[in-house]
C-alpha positions as CSV (number, residue, x, y, z in Angstrom):
1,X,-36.0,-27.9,-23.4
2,X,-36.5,-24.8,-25.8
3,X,-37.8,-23.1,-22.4
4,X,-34.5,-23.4,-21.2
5,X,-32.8,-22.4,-23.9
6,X,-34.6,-18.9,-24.2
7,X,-34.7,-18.5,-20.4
8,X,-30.5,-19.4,-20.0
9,X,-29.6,-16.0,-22.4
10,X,-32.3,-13.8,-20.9
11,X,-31.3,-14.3,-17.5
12,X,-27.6,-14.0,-18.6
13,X,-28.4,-10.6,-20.4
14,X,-30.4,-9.6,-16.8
15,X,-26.9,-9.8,-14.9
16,X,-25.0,-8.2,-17.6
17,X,-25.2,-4.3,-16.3
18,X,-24.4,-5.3,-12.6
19,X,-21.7,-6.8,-13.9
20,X,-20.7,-3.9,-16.4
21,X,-21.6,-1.4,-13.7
22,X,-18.8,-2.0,-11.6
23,X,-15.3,-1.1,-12.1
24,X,-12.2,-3.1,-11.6
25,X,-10.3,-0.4,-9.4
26,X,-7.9,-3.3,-9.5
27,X,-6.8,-3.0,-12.7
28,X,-8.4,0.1,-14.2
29,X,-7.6,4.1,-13.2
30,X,-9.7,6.6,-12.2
31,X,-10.7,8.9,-14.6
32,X,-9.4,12.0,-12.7
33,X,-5.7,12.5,-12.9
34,X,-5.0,14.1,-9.0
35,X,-7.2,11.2,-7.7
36,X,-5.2,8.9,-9.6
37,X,-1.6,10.3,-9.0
38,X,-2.8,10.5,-4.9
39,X,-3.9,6.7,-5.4
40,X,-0.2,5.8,-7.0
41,X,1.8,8.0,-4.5
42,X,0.1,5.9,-1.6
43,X,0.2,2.4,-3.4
44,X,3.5,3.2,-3.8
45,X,4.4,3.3,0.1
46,X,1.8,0.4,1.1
47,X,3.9,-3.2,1.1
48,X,2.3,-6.2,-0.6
49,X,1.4,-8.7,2.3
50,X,1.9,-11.6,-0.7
51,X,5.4,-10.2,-2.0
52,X,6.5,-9.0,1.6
53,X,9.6,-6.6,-0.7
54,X,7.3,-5.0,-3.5
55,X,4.8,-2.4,-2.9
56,X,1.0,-3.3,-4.2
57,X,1.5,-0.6,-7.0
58,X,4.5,-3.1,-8.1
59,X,3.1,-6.5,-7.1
60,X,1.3,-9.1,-9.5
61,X,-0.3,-10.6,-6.5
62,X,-4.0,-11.2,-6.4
63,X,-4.2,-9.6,-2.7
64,X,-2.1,-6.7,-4.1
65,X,-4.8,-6.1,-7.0
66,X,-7.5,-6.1,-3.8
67,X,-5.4,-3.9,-2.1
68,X,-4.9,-1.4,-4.9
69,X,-8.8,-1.9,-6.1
70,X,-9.7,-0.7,-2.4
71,X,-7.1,2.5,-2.6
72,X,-8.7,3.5,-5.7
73,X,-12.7,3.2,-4.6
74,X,-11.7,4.9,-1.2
75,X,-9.9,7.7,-3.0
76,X,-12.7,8.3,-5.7
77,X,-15.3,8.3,-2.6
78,X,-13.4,11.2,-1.3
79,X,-11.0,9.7,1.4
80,X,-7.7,11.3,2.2
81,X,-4.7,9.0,1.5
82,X,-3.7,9.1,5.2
83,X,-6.6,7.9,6.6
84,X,-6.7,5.0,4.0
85,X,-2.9,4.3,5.0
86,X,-4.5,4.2,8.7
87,X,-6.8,1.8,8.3
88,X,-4.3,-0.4,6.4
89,X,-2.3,-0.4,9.4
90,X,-4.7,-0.9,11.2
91,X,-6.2,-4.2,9.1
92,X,-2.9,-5.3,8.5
93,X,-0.3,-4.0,11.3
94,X,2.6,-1.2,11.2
95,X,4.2,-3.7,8.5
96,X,2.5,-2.8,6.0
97,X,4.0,0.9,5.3
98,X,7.1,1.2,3.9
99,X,6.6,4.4,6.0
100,X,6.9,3.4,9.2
101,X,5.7,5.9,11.6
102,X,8.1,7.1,15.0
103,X,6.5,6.1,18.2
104,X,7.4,4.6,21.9
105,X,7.1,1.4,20.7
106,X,9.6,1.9,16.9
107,X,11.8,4.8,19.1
108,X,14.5,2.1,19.4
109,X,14.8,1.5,15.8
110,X,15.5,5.0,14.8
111,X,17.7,5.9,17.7
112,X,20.3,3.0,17.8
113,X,21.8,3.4,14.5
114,X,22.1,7.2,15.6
115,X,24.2,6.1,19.0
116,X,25.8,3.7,17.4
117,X,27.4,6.5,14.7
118,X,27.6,8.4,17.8
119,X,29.7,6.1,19.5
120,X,31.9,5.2,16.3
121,X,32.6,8.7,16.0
122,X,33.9,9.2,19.7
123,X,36.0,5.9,19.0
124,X,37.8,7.3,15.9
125,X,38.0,10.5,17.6
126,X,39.8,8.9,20.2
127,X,42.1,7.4,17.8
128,X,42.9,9.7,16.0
129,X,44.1,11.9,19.2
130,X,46.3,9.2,20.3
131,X,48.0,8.9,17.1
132,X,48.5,12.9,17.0
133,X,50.2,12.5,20.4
């Protein structure tokens, strides 16, 4: 029994620097400032998949902490913040960014709010040029 209890805190004290040798990029900043303002800026625009209306920099969520802990390690290993956002998309769909990018497939989305002020216009216009008359 006293083997055990010598062997127990030795092996604890073994694990101890792995487990002090990596950072919580969850819950800790990097130590640059640019790094961390570029990390922010794109937490900022990534949507928590947990809160669905609050961006990961906002959200308490455990998956938003993942999320943000992976923004932070891919920034400090030197990756741009678009190519982060891409793979985000890619992992988690188009959803995800609160910046949602114009294609074929979102083209509808940004035109028909366009035609319809379009359209409202030409109606009041109408309007307006019977009442005149």
């Amino acid at each position: 029994m006293r083997g055990v209890s010598i062997l127990l805190p030795l092996c604890l004290l073994a694990t101890a620097p792995q487990a002090i040798a990596q950072i919580d990029y969850a819950n800790v900043q990097l130590t640059d400032p640019a790094l961390e303002r570029a990390a922010k800026d794109l937490m900022e625009t990534i949507r928590c998949v947990v809160c669905q209306g609050q961006s990961v920099a906002d959200s308490n969520a455990d998956l938003a902490a993942d999320m943000r802990g992976l923004i932070r390690e891919r920034i400090a290993a030197g990756e741009q913040p678009e190519a982060i956002r891409a793979w985000l998309i890619d992992h988690y769909g188009d959803w995800v960014s609160f910046k949602p990018q114009v294609d074929a497939a979102s083209a509808p989305l940004w035109g028909i709010p366009i035609l319809a002020m379009l359209a409202g216009l030409f109606l009041i216009r109408g309007r307006l040029k019977r009442r005149s008359t």
